[in-house]
N, C-alpha and C positions, 0 to 999 in steps of 0.2 A: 368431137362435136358432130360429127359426119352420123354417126352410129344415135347418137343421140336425137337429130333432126329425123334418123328412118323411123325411130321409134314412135315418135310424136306424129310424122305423117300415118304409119300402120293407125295408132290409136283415135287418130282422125276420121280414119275413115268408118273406122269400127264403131266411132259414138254412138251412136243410136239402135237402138235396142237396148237388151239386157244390162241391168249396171253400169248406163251412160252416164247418170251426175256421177258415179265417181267414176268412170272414165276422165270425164270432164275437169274434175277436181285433179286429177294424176296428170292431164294435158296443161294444165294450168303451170304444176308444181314444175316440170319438163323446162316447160317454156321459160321458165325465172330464170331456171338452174343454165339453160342454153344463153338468157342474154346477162349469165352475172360471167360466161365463160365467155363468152365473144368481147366482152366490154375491158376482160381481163388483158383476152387476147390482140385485142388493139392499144389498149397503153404497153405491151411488152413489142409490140410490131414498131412503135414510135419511138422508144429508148432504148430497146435491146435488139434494134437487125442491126445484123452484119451489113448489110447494105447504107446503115448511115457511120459518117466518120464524123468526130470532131473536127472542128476546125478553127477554136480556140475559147477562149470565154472574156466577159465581161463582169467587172468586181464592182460592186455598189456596196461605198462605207455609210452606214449608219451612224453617227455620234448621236449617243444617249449620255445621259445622269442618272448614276444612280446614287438617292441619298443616304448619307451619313448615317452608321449605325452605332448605336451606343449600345455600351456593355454594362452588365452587372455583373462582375466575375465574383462567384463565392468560393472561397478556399474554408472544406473545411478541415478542421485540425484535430486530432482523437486524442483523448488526453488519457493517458494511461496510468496506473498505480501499482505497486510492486508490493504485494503481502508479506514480500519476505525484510523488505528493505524499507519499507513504509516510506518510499521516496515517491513524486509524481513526473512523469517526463510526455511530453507535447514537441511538437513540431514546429520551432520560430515562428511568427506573426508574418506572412507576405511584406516584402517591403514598398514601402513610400515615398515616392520620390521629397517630401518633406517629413517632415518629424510631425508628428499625430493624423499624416494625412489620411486622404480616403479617396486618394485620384492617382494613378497609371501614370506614368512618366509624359504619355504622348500627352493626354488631354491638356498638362499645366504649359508643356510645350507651345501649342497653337493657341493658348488663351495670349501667353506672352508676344508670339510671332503673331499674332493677329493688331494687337495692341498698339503692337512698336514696330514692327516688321510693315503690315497693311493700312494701321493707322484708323483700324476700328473700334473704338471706344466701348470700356467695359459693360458700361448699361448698352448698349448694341448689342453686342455678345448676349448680354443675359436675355435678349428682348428673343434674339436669332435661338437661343437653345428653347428657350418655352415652347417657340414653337413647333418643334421637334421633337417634344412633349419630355424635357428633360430641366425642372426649374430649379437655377442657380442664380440664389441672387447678387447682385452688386457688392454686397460685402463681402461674401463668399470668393468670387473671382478674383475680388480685392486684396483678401488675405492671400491665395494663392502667388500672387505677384510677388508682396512683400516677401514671403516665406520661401521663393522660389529662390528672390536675389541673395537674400541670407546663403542658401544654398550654391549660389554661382558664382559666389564673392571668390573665389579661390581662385577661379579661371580668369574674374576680371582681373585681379592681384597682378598674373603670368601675364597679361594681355601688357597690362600698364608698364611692366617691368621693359617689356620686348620694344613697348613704343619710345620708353623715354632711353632705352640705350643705344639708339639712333645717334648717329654723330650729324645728321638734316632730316629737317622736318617740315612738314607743310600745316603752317596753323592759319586759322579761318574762324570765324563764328557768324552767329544769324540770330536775326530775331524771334522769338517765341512769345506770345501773349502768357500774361502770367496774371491767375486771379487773388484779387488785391481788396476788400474790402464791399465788395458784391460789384467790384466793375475789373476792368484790367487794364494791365500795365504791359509795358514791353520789357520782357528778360532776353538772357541771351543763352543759347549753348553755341557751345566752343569744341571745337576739334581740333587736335593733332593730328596725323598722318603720319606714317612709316611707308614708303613705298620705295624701294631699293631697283623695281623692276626698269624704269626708264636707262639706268646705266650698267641692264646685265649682274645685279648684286645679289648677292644670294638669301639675304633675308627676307622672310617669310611677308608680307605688308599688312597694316593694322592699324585699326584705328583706336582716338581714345577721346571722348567726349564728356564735356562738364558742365555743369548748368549754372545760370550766376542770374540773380534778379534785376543786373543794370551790365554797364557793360564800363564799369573802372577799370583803371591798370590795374589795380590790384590785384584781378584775378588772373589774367595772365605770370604776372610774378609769382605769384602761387603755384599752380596749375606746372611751372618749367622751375621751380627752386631748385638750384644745385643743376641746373642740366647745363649743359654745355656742348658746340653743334653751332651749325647754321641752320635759319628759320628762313623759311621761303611765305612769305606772307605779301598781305597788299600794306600799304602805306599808313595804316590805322594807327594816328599817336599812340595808344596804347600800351601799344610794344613797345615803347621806347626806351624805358626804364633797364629792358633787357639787354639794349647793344651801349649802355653807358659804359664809358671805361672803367666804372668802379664798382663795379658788380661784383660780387661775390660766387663763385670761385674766379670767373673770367667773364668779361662780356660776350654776348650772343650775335654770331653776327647776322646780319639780314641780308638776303636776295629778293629784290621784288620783284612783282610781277608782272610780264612784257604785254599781257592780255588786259589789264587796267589801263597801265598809259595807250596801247593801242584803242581801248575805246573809246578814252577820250578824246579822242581824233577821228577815230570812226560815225561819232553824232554829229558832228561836224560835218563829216563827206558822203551821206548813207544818202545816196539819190533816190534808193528805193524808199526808203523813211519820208523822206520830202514831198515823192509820191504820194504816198500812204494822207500824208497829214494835211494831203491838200495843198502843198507848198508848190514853185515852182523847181524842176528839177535843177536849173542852173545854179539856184542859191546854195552853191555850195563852195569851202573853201579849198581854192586850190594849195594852197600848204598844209590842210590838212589831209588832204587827197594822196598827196603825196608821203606825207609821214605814213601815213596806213598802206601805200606800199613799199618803203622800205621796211615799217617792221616787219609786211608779209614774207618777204625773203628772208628776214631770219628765222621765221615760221618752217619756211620751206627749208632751209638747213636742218634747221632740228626733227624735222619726220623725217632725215633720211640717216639718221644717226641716230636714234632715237632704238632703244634695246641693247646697242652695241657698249660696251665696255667703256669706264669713266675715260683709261688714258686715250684711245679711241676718238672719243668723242671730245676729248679737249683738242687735241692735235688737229681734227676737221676744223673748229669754232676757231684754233688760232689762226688757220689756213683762209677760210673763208667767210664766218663771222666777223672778228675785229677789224677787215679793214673798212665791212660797212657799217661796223657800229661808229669807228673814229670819224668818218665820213657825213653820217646821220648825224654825229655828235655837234660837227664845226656848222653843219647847215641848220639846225635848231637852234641856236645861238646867232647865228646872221639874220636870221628872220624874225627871230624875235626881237631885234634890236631895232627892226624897221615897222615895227607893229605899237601899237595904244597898248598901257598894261590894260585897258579895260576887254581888248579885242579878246572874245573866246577861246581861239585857238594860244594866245598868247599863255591865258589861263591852262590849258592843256599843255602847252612847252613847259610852264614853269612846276607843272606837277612831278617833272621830272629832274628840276636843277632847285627847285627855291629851298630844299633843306640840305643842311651841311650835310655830307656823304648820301644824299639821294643819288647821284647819278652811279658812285662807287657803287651800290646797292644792286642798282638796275645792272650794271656792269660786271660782276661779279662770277656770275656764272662762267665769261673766257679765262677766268682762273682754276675754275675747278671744273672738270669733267661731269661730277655726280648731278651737280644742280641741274632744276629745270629752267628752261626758261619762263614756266608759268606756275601760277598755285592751282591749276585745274585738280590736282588732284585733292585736296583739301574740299573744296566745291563740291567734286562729284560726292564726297562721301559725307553733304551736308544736302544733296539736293532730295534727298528722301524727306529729310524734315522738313524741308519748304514744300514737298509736295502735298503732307498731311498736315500742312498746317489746319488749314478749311477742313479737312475730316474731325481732328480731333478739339480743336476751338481754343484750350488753354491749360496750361498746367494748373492743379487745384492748389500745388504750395511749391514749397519750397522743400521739401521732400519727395512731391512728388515730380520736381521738375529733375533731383540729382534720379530719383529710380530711374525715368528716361534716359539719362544719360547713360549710367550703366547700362541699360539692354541696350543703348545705341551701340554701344564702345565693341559687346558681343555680338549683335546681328549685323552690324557694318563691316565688321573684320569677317566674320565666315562668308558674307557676300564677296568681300575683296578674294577670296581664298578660292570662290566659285562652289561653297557649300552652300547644300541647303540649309537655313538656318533653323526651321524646325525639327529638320531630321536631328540635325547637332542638336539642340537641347535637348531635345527628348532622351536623345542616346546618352549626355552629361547626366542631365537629371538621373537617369536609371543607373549610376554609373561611381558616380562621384562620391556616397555616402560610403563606399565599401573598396576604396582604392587609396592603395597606401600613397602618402603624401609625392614623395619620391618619383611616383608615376604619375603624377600630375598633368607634367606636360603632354603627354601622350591625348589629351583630351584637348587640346589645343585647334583650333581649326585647320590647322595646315598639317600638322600631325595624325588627326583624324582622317583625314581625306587618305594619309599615307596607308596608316592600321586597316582602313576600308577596304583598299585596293588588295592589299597582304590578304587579307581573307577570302577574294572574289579569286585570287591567283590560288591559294592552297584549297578553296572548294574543287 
């Protein structure tokens, strides 16, 4: 730069006379060339001297979207002719995750997991991909569904076999609107549970759901034919037919739930509710105050035994549950002796003594280690359909109420498993038309997750 600035002063001074405009024009060109090299030479002075050191950095995350891309994959296929052999030979047809389809295993995946999984309804879908500039109509998604469950009936088959050879079960059901003649009605779906984890067991947990237009015994007696086990359920007549002594093959016995009769007592004593309702906070019963904290210590027993092993956890519950069950038991019975039958809480005591073996029922679990003291787990694995009720509005039949149950039965179980439930379809769907019967299981949610791992260890 030194040698380039003499130059430019020499032709400074020289301008005038002879060949000054292009002197002038060369001073010009000089001058550019000297501040494109000073301009250089100070952003190299800022980032590149020796003289500055790091002294650490600051990371700014950005979160973006970026949208959904859809594919047209063409495969194509050469079809060949043999002059000697006048035979023709081609390369298989791509497969399908249905039979005459025209969709990739993922797309029919997320129609389904959107449907029943997120509780976006199919005209939603079809409304969300147009504009995306990809149009599929309602009948189309429709058939996919249908065509899909034809295809997953195998894995539901293995699901059902796994739940009903439970020796305890947690059963529950909920209401569902059901459209009836251009208005609706109230149907129900029903769940089982398998869930072996609260006593350390080693089977896999799972669930198994059924849909029913009213909510008679019948379907229950259906739904459990030939099973035999304890049912951990809440107090719904329904079941009843199940713990009769002349059941075929044996009657069922029941455990109920310490979280119903607790609330019944809890409406009762909920000062914050009182609050809430504009009540005064003292209008509250002290026997029922007190019932809701005796049950809380049995509460508090069972979270601290709670994973450990059935014999484990019987031997705590004989140790330190039954003597305040027997306890609880003689002071609910004294108090209710000195109460109106019309008094409320009176009502909430007798929920727990007014039917032959209800109290056995409630009691039951200090005999066995497995049971729970709650049907929470039946609930949790029904509180997705109560969440999408308002998303999706009603079942359109009676076929399409049993589909739901089916993809309930598979997305409920690979949630209890901690799989993704779309990745698992998609990877079933792509999977199952070309897998000998035999290895079926292997596609099982709890199995899958094992196969995953095996492959993420031998990559």
């Amino acid at each position: 730069m030194r040698h380039l600035k003499l130059e430019i002063a020499k032709l400074q001074r020289a301008q005038y006379g002879q060949s000054s405009e292009r002197r002038a024009r060369l001073i010009d060109q000089m001058e550019l060339e000297l501040e494109e090299l000073e301009a250089d030479h100070r952003g190299r002075d800022r980032g590149g001297s020796a003289r500055i050191v790091k002294m650490g950095e600051d990371i700014t995350e950005t979160l973006e979207v970026i949208p959904r891309q859809w594919k047209v994959i063409q495969t194509v296929r050469e079809k060949f002719t043999c002059r000697g052999c006048e035979k023709i030979s081609q390369p298989p047809a791509p497969f399908h995750a249905t039979p005459r389809g025209w969709a990739g295993p993922n797309l029919p995946a997320a129609i389904l997991f959107e449907k029943f999984g997120q509780h976006q309804s199919l005209n939603r879908q079809a409304e969300r991909y147009a504009r995306e500039g990809v149009d599929l109509s309602l009948s189309t998604l429709a058939d996919q569904v249908g065509a899909c469950a034809t295809a997953l009936q195998p894995i539901h088959d293995l699901i059902r076999a796994h739940v009903l050879a439970a020796e305890r079960l947690h059963g529950d059901d909920t209401t569902v609107p059901l459209l009836a003649r251009g208005a609706t009605r109230q149907a129900r779906l029903w769940t089982y549970v398998r869930d072996d984890r609260p006593f350390a067991g080693g089977a896999p947990p799972a669930a198994l759901f059924y849909f029913s237009p009213d909510r008679e015994k019948a379907h229950p007696n259906r739904h459990l034919a030939g099973w035999q086990g304890t049912m951990q359920a809440d107090a719904y007549g329904g079941y009843n037919d199940l713990y009769r002594a002349d059941r075929s093959p044996v009657p069922v016995l029941g455990a109920l739930c310490w979280s119903h009769a607790r609330r019944k007592f809890f409406e009762l004593a909920d000062i914050a509710g009182n609050v809430r309702k504009n009540k005064p906070a003292h209008e509250i019963s002290p026997v029922a105050f007190e019932a809701v904290a005796s049950v809380d210590a049995l509460f508090d027993i069972e979270r601290g035994i709670n994973g450990l092993p059935a014999e484990a956890r019987l031997a705590a519950r004989r140790q330190h549950a039954r003597p305040l069950i027997e306890e609880l038991h003689d002071w609910l019975k004294a108090q209710r002796a000195q109460m109106s039958k019309h008094n409320p809480v009176t009502k909430a005591i007798n929920y727990m003594f007014e039917k032959e073996g209800r109290w056995e029922a409630f009691t039951r679990f200090l005999d066995d280690g497995r049971l729970c003291l709650t049907n929470n787990a039946a609930e949790r694995a029904l509180r997705g359909v109560a969440l999408g009720r308002k998303a999706w509005l009603f079942a359109g039949s009676q076929r399409g109420g049993d589909r739901g149950a089916f993809m309930y039965s598979l997305i409920v179980s690979a949630k209890m498993n901690d799989i993704d439930p779309q990745a698992w379809l998609a990877d079933v769907l792509a999977r199952i038309p070309n897998i000998y019967v035999s290895r079926l299981p292997e596609l099982l949610p709890w199995n899958w997750k094992s196969a995953g791992n095996t492959r993420q260890q031998a990559a």
